[in-house]
C-alpha atoms as a printed R data frame, in Angstrom:
    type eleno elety resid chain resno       x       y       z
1   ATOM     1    CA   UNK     A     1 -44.710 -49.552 -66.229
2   ATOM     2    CA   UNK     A     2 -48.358 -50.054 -66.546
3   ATOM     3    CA   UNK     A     3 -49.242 -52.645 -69.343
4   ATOM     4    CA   UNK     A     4 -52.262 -52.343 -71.815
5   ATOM     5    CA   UNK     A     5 -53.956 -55.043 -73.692
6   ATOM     6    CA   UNK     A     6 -55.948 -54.712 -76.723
7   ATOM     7    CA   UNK     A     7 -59.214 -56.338 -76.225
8   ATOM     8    CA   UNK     A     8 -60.993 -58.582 -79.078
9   ATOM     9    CA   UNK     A     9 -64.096 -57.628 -80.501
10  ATOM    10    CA   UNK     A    10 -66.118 -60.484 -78.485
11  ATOM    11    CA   UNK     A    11 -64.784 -59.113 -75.393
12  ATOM    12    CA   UNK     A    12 -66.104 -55.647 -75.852
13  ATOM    13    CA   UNK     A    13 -69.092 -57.525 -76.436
14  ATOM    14    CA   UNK     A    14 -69.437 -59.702 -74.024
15  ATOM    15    CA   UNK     A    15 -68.372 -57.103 -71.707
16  ATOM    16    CA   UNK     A    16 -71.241 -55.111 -69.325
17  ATOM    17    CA   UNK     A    17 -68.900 -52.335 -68.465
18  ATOM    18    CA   UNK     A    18 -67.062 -51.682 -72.100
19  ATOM    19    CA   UNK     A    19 -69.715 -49.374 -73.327
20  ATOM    20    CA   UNK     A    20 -70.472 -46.992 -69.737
21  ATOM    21    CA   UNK     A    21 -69.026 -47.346 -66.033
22  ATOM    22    CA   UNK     A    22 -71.834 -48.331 -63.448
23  ATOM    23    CA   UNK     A    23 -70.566 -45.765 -61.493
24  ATOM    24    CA   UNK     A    24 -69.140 -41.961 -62.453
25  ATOM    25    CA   UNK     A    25 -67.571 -40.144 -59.555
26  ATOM    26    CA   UNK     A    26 -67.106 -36.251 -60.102
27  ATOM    27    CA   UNK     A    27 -64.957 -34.621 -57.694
28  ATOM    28    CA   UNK     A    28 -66.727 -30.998 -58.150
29  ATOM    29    CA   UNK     A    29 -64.076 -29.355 -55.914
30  ATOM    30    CA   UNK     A    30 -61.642 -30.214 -53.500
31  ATOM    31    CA   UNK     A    31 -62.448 -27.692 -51.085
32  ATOM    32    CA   UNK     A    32 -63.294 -28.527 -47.483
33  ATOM    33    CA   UNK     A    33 -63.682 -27.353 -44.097
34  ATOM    34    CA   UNK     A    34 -62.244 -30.729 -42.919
35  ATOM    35    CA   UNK     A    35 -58.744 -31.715 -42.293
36  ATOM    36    CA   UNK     A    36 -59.450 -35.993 -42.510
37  ATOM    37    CA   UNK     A    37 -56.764 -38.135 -41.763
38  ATOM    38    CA   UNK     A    38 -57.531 -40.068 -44.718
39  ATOM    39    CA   UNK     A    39 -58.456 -37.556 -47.114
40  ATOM    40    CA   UNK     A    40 -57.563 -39.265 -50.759
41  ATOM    41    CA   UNK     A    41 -58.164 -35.423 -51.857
42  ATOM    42    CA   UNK     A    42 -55.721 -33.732 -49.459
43  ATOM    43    CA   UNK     A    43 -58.379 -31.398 -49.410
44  ATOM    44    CA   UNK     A    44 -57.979 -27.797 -48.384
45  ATOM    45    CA   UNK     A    45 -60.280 -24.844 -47.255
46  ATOM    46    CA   UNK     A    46 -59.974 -23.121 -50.581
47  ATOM    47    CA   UNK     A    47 -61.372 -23.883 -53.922
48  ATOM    48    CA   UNK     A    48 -58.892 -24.138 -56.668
49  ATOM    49    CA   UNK     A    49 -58.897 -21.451 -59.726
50  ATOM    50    CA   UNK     A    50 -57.931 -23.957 -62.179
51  ATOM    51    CA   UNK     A    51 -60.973 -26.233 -61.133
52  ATOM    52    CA   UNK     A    52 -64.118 -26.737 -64.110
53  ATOM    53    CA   UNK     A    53 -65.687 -23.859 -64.058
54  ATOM    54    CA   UNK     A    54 -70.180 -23.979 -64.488
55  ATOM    55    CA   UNK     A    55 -69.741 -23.187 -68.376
56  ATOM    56    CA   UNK     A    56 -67.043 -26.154 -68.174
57  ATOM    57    CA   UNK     A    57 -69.287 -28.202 -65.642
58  ATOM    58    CA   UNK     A    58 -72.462 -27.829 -67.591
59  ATOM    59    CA   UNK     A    59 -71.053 -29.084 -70.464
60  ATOM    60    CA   UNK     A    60 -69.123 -32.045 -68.764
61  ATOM    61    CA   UNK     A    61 -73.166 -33.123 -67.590
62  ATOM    62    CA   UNK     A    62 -74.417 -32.557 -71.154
63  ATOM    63    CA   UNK     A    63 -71.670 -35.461 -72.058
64  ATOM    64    CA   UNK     A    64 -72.207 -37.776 -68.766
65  ATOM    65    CA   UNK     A    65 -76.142 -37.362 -69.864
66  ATOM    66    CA   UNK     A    66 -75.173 -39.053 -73.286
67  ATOM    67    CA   UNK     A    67 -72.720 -41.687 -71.479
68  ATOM    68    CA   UNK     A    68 -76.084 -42.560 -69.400
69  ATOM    69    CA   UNK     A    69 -73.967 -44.190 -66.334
70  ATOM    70    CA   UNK     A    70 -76.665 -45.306 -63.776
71  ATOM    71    CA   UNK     A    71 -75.727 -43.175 -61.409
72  ATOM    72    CA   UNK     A    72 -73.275 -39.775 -60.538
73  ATOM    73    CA   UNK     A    73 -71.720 -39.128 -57.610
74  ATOM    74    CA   UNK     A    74 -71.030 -35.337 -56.506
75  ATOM    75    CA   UNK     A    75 -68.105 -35.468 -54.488
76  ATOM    76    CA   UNK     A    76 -64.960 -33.585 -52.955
77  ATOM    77    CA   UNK     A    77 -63.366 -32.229 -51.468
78  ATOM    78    CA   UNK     A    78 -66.941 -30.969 -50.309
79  ATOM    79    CA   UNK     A    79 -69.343 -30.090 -53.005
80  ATOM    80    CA   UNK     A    80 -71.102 -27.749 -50.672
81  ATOM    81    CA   UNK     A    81 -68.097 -25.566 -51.140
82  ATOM    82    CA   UNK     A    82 -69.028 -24.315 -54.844
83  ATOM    83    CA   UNK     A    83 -71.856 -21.943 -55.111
84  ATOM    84    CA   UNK     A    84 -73.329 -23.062 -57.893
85  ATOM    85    CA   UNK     A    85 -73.979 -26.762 -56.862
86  ATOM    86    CA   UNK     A    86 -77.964 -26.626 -57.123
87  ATOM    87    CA   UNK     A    87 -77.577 -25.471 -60.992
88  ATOM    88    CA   UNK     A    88 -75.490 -28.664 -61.231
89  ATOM    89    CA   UNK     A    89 -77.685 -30.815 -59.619
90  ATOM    90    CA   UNK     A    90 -80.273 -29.425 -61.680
91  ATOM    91    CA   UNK     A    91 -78.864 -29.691 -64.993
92  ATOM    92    CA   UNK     A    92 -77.680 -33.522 -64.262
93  ATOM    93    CA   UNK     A    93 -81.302 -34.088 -63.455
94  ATOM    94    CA   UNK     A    94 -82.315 -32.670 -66.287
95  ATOM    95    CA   UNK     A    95 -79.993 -34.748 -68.321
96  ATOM    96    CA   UNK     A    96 -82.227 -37.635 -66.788
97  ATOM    97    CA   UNK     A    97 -78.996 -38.725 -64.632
98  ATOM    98    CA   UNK     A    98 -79.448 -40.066 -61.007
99  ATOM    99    CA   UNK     A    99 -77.684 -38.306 -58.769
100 ATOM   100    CA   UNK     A   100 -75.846 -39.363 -55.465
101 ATOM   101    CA   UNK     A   101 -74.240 -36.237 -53.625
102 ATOM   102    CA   UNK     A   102 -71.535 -36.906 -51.174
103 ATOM   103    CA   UNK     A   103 -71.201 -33.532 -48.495
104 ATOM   104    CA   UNK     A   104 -69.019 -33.433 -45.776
105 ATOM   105    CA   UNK     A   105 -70.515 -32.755 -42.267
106 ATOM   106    CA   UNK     A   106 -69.739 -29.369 -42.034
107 ATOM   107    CA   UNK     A   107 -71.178 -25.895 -39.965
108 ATOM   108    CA   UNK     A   108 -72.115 -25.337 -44.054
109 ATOM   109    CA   UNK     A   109 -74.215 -28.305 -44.628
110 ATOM   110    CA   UNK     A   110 -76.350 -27.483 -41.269
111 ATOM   111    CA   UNK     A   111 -77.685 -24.476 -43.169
112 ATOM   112    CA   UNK     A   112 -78.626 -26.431 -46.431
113 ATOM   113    CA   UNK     A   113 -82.102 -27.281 -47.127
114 ATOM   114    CA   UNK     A   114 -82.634 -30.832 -48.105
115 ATOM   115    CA   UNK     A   115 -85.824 -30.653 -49.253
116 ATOM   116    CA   UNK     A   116 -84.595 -28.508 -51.654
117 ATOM   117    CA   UNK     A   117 -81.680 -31.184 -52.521
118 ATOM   118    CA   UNK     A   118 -84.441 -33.679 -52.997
119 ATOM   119    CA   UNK     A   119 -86.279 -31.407 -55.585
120 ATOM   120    CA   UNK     A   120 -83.007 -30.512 -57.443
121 ATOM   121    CA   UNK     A   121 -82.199 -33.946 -58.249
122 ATOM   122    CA   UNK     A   122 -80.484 -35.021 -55.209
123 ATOM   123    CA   UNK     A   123 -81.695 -39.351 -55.504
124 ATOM   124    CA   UNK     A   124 -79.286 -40.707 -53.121
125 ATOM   125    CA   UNK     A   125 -76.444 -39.055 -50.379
126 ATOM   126    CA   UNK     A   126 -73.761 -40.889 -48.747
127 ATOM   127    CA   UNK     A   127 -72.400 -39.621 -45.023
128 ATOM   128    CA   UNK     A   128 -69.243 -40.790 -43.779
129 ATOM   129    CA   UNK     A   129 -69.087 -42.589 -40.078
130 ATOM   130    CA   UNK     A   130 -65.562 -43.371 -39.513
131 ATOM   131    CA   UNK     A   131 -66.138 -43.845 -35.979
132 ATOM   132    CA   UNK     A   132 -68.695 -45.171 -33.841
133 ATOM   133    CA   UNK     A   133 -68.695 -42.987 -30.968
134 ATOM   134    CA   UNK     A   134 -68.484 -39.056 -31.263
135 ATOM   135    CA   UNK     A   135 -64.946 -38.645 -29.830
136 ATOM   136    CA   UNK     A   136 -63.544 -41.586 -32.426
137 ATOM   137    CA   UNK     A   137 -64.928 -40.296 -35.563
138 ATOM   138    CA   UNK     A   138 -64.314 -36.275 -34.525
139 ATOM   139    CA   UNK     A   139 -60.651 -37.415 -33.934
140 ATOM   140    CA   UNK     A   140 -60.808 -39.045 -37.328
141 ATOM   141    CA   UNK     A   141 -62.196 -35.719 -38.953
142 ATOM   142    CA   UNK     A   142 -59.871 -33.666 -36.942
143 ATOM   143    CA   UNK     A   143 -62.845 -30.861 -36.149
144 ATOM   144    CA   UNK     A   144 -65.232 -30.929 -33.345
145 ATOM   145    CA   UNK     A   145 -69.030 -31.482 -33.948
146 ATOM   146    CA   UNK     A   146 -68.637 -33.646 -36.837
147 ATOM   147    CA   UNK     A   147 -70.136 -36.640 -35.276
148 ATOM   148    CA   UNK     A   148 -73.526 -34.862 -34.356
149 ATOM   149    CA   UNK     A   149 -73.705 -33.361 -37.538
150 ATOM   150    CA   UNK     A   150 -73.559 -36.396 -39.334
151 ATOM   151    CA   UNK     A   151 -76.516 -38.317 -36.979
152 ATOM   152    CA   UNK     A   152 -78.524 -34.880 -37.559
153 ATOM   153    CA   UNK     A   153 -77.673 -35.132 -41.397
154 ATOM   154    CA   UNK     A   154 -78.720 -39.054 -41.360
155 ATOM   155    CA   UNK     A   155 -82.323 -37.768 -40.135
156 ATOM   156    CA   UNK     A   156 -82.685 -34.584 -42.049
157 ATOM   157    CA   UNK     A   157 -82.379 -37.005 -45.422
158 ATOM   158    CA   UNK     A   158 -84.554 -39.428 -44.183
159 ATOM   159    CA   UNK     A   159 -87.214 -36.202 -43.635
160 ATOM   160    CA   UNK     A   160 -86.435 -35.181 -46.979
161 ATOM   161    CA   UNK     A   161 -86.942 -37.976 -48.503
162 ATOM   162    CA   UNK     A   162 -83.544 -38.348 -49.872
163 ATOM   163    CA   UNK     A   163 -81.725 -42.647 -50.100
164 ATOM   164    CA   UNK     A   164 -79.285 -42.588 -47.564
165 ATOM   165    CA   UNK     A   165 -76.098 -44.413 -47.521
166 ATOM   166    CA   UNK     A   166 -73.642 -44.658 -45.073
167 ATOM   167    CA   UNK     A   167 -69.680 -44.894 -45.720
168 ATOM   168    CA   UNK     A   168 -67.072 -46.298 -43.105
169 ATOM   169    CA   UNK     A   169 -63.291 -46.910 -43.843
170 ATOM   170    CA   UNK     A   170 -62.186 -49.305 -41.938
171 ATOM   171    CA   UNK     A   171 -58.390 -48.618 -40.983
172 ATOM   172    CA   UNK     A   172 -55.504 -49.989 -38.080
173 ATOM   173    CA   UNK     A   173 -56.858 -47.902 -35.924
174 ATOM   174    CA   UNK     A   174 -60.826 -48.321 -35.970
175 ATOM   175    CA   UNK     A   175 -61.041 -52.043 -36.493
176 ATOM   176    CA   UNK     A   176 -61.597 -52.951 -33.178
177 ATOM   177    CA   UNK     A   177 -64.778 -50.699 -33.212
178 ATOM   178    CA   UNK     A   178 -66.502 -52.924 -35.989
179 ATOM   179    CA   UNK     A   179 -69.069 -54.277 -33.165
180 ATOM   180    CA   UNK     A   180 -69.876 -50.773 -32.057
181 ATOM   181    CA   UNK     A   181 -70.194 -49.931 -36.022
182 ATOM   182    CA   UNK     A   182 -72.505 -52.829 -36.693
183 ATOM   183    CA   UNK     A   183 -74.758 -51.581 -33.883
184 ATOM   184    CA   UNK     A   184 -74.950 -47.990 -35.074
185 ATOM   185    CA   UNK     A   185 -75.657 -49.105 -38.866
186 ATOM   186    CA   UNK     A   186 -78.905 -51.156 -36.877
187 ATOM   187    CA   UNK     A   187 -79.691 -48.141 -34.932
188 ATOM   188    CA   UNK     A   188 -79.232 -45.436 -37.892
189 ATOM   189    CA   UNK     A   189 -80.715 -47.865 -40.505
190 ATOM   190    CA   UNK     A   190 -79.490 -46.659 -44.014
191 ATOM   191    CA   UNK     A   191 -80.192 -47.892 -46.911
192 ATOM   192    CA   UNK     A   192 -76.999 -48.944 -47.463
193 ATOM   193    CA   UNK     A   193 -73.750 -49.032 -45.111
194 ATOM   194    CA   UNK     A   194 -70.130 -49.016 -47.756
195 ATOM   195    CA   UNK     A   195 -67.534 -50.665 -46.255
196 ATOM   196    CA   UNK     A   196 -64.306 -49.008 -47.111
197 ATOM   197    CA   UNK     A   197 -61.243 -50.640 -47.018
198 ATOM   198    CA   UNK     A   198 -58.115 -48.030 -46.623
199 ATOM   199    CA   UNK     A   199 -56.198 -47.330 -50.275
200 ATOM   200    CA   UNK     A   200 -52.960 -45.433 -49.536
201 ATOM   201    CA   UNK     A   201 -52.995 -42.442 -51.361
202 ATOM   202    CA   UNK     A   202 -53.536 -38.793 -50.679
203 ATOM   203    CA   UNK     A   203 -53.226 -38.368 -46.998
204 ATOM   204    CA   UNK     A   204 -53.939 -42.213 -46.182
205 ATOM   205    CA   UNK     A   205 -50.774 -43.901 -44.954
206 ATOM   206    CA   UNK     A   206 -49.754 -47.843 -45.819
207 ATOM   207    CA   UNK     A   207 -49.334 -48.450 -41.847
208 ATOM   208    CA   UNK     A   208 -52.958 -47.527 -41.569
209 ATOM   209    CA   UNK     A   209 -54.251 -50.685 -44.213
210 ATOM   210    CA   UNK     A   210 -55.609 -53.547 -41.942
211 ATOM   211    CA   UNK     A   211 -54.279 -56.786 -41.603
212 ATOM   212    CA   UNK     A   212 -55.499 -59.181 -44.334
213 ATOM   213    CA   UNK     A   213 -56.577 -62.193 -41.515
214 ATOM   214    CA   UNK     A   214 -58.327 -59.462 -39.381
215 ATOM   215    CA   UNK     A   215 -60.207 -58.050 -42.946
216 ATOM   216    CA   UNK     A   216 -60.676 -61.331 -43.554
217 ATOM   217    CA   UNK     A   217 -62.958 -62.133 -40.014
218 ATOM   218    CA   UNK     A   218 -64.529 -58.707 -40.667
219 ATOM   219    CA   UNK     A   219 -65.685 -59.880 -43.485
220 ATOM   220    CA   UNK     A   220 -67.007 -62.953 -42.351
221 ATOM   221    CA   UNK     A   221 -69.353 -60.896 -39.265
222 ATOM   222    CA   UNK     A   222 -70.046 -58.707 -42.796
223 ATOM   223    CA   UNK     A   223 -71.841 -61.968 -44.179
224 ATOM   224    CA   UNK     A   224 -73.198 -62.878 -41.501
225 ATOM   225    CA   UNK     A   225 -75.062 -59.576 -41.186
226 ATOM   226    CA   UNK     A   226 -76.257 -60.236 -44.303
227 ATOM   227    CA   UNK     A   227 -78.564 -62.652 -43.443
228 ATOM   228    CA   UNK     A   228 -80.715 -60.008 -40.874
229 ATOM   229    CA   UNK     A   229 -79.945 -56.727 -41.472
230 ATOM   230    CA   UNK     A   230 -82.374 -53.688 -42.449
231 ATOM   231    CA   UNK     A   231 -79.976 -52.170 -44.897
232 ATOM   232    CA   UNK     A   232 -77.876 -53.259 -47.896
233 ATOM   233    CA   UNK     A   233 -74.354 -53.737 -47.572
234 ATOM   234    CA   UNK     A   234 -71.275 -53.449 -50.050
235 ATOM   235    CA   UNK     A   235 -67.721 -52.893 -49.699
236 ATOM   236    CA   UNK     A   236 -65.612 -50.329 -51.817
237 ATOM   237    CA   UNK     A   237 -62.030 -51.182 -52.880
238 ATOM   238    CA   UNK     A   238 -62.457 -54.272 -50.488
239 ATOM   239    CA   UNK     A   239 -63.799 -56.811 -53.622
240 ATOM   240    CA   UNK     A   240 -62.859 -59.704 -51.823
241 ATOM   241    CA   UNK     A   241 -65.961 -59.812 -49.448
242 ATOM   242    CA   UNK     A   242 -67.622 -61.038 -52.967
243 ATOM   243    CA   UNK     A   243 -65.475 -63.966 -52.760
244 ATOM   244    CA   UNK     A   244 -66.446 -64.180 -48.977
245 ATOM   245    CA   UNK     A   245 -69.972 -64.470 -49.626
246 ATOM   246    CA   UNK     A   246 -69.522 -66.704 -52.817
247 ATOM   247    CA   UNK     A   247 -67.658 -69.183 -50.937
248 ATOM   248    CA   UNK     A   248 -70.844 -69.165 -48.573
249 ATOM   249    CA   UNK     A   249 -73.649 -69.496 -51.619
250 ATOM   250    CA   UNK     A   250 -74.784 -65.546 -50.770
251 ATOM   251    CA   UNK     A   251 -73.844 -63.581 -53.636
252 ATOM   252    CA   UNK     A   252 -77.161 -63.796 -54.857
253 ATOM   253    CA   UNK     A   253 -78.967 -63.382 -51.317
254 ATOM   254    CA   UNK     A   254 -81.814 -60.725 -50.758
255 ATOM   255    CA   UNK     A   255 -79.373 -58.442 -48.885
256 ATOM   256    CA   UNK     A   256 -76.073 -59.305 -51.243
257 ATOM   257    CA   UNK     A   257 -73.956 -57.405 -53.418
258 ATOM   258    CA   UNK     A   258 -76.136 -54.981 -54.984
259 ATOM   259    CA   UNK     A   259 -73.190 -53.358 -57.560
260 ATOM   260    CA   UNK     A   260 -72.797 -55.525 -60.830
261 ATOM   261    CA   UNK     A   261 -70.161 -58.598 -59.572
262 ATOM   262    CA   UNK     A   262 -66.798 -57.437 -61.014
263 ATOM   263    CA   UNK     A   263 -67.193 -54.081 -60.924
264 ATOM   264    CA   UNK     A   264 -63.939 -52.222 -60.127
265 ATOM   265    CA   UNK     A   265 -61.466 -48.946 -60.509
266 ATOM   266    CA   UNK     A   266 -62.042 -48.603 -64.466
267 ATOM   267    CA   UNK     A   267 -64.308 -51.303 -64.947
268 ATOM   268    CA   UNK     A   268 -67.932 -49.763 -64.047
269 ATOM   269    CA   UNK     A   269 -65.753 -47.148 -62.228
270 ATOM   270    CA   UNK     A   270 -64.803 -43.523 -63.781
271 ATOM   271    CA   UNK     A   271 -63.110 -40.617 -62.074
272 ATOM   272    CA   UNK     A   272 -63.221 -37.063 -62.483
273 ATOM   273    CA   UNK     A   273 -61.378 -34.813 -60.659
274 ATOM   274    CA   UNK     A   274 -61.838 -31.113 -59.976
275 ATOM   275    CA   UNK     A   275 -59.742 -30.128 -62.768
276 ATOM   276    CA   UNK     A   276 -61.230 -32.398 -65.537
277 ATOM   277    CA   UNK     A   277 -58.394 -35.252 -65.028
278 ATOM   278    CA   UNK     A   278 -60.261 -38.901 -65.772
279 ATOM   279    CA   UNK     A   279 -58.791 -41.895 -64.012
280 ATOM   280    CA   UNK     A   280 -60.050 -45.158 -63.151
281 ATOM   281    CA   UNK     A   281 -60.445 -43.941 -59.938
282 ATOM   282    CA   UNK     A   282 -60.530 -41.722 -57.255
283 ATOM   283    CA   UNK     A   283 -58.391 -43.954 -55.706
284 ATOM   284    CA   UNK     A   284 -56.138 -45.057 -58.657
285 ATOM   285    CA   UNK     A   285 -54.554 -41.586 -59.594
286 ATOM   286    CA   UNK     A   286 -53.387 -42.256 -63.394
287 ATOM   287    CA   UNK     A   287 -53.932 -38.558 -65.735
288 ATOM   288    CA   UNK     A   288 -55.964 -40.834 -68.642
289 ATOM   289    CA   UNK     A   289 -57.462 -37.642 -70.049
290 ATOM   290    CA   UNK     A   290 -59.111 -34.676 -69.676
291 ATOM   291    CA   UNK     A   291 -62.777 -33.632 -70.205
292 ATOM   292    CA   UNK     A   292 -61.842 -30.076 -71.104
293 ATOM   293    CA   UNK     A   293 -60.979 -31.474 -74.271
294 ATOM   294    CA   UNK     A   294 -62.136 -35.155 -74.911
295 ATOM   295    CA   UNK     A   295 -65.138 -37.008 -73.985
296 ATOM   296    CA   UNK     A   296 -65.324 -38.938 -70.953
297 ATOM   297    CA   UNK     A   297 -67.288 -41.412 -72.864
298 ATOM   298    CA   UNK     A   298 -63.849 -41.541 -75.373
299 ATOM   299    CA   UNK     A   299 -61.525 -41.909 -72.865
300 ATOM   300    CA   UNK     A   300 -63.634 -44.162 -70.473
301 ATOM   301    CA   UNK     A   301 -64.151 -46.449 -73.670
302 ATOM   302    CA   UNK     A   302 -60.163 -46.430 -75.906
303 ATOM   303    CA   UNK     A   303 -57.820 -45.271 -73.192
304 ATOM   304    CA   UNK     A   304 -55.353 -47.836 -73.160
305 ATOM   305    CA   UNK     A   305 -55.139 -48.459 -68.984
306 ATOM   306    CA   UNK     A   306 -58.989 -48.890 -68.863
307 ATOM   307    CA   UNK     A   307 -58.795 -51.280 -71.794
308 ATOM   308    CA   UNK     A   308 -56.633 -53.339 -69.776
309 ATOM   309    CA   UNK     A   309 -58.069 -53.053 -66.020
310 ATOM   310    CA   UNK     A   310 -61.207 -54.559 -67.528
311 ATOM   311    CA   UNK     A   311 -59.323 -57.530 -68.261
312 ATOM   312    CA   UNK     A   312 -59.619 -59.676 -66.073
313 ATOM   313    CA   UNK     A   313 -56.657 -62.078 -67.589
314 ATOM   314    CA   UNK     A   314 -54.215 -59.010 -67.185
315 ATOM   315    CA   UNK     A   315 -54.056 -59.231 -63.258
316 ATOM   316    CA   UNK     A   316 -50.764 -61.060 -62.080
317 ATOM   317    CA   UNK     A   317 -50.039 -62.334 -58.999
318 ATOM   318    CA   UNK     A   318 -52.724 -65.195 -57.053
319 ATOM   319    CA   UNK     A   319 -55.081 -62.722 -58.263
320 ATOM   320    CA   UNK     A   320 -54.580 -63.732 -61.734
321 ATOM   321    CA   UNK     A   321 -54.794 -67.162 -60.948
322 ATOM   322    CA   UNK     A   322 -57.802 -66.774 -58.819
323 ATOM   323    CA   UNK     A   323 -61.013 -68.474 -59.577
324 ATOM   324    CA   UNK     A   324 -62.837 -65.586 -58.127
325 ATOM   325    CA   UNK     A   325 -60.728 -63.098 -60.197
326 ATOM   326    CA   UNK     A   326 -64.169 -62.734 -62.290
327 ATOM   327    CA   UNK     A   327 -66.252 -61.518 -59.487
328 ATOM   328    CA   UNK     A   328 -63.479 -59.978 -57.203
329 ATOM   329    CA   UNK     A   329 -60.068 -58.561 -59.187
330 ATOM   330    CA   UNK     A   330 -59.117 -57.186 -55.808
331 ATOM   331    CA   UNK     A   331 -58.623 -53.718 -54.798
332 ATOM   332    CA   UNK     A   332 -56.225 -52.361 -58.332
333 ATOM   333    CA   UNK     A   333 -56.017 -49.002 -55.969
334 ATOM   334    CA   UNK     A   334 -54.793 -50.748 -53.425
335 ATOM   335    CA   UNK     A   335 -52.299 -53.098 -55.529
336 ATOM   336    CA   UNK     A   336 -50.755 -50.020 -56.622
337 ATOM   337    CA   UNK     A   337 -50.451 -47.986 -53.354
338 ATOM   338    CA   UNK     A   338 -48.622 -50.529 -52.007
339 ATOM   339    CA   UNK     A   339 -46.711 -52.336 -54.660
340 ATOM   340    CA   UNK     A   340 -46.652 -49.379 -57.378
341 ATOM   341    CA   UNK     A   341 -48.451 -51.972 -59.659
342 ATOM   342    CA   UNK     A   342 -52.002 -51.759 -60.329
343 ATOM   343    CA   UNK     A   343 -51.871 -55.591 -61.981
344 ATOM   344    CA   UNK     A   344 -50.534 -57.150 -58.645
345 ATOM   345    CA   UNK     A   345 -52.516 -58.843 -56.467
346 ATOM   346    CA   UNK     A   346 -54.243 -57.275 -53.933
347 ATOM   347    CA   UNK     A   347 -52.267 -56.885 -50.761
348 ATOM   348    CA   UNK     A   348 -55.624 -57.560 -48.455
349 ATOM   349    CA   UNK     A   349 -56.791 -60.611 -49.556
350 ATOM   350    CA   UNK     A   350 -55.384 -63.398 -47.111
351 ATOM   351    CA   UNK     A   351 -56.986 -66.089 -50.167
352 ATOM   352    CA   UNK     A   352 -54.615 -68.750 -51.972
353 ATOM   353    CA   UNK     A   353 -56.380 -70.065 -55.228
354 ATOM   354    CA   UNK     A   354 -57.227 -73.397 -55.368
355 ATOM   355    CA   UNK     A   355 -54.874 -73.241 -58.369
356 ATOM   356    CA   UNK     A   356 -51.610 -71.037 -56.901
357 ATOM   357    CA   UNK     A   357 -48.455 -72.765 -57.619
């Protein structure tokens, strides 16, 4: 049963994220060439009739242009798969939104011109490196080649032009390469490298989540990287590395947390899937609307589950009794993957409050 709390009027106020998420994630299609092993899509090679159509899509950016989230992420399933992506990217950008486009590394992309991205709109894209060496990560992606076209991806955006950021999920069974992943991020030098941390849903398995003491050493080589490295570095659905660096006086450092502290699935997060569904996130798989017939801005705002995950007093568990609950709030996805609540604590995070009974 998923509990919602009715917020006061001074907490709406007080409240960065009550008005529009940080971050809005569009899943444009689930259609892919790739078969990951942790695909939260379950993607397949074929789009899907009953996904927003460009009359549907156009007006879904008309709405996200009066939401004004700082940026929108185009993602999949692979949103090189719809044919009518560049009129998307266009009309976002004419909306004044700035757009981050998430493709996979596909015989597709090679053909795409990213020059032409760049002038469409295209302000950011994110790549996916989920190993370090080309036979890890094409294991991982389950199709030959994806490796090299990810490196030659990496330089064709830098050509262009385009901010590039880097995404790794860190899982059982690529933790050890986190040295040979630091290197790479120093050799490939994005502008950002997002850290994953594994949420089991879609094809992801539990098994696969990391041990909380080994996340939690990762996370300490993740601070001290922050201290020399070229790029910026965040985590995604691991929100305890803010605690991490906190307890080490670096959340405000030069190369710290460059998302708004707190920011988590419904709270600065929105999700939109292929077929209009909103939830919290792409991660967090709750049907809390539909854009086909309310606003996202409506449902991001009133719906009764967002209310509540932007509580932070609604979290049970250490988490709730966590005097980093404010800046953290732990991985909700994750809570509920594993425990089938999205108010538990996070099942990651080694940390006992100061205050746990």
């Amino acid at each position: 049963m998923v509990k919602a709390i009715s917020p006061t009027h001074d907490k709406l106020a007080s409240d960065p994220f009550a008005e529009r998420p940080f971050l809005v994630f569009w899943e444009v299609t689930r259609a892919c060439a790739l078969a990951c092993k942790h695909c939260r899509a379950e993607a397949n090679p074929r789009r899907s009739p009953d996904e927003l159509d460009t009359a549907e899509s156009l007006k879904l950016i008309k709405q996200l242009g009066e939401l004004a989230p700082p940026m929108l992420i185009l993602t999949g399933g692979d949103p090189m798969m719809r044919r009518d992506i560049f009129d998307l990217i266009r009309a976002a950008d004419a909306e004044g939104l700035r757009i981050g486009l998430s493709p996979a590394a596909t015989a597709r992309l090679d053909k795409v011109d990213f020059h032409e991205l760049r002038e469409a709109g295209v302000a950011r894209m994110s790549l996916s490196l989920d190993g370090a060496t080309k036979e890890t990560h094409d294991a991982f992606r389950k199709v030959e080649g994806t490796f090299d076209r990810t490196i030659d991806a990496v330089h064709r955006a830098r050509e262009a032009g385009i901010s590039l950021q880097i995404n790794t999920t860190l899982t059982q069974s690529n933790l050890q390469e986190f040295d040979a992943f630091r290197d790479l991020m120093f050799e490939l030098r994005p502008a950002m490298w997002s850290v994953f941390l594994l949420v089991p849903t879609g094809r992801a398995q539990a098994s696969e989540v990391p041990e909380p003491a080994a996340l939690e050493k990762i996370f300490e080589q993740m601070a001290d990287l922050t201290e020399t490295a070229p790029f910026s570095i965040k985590t995604t659905e691991g929100h305890h590395f803010r605690r991490v660096l906190a307890q080490r006086g670096k959340l405000d450092s030069r190369q710290g947390m460059r998302t708004p502290l707190g920011i988590r699935d419904g709270r600065g997060v929105m999700f939109i899937s292929h077929t209009g569904v909103v939830s919290p996130s792409g991660f967090l798989p709750f049907d809390c609307g539909n854009v086909r017939n309310t606003h996202p801005a409506t449902i991001y705002r009133e719906q009764p589950l967002f209310v509540s995950l932007r509580d932070s007093n609604a979290l049970g568990g250490k988490c709730g009794r966590c005097e980093f609950r404010t800046i953290c709030g732990g991985s909700r996805a994750r809570a509920f993957g594993i425990t089938g609540d999205p108010f538990a604590a996070d099942p990651s995070c080694i940390y006992q409050p100061s205050n746990a009974s």
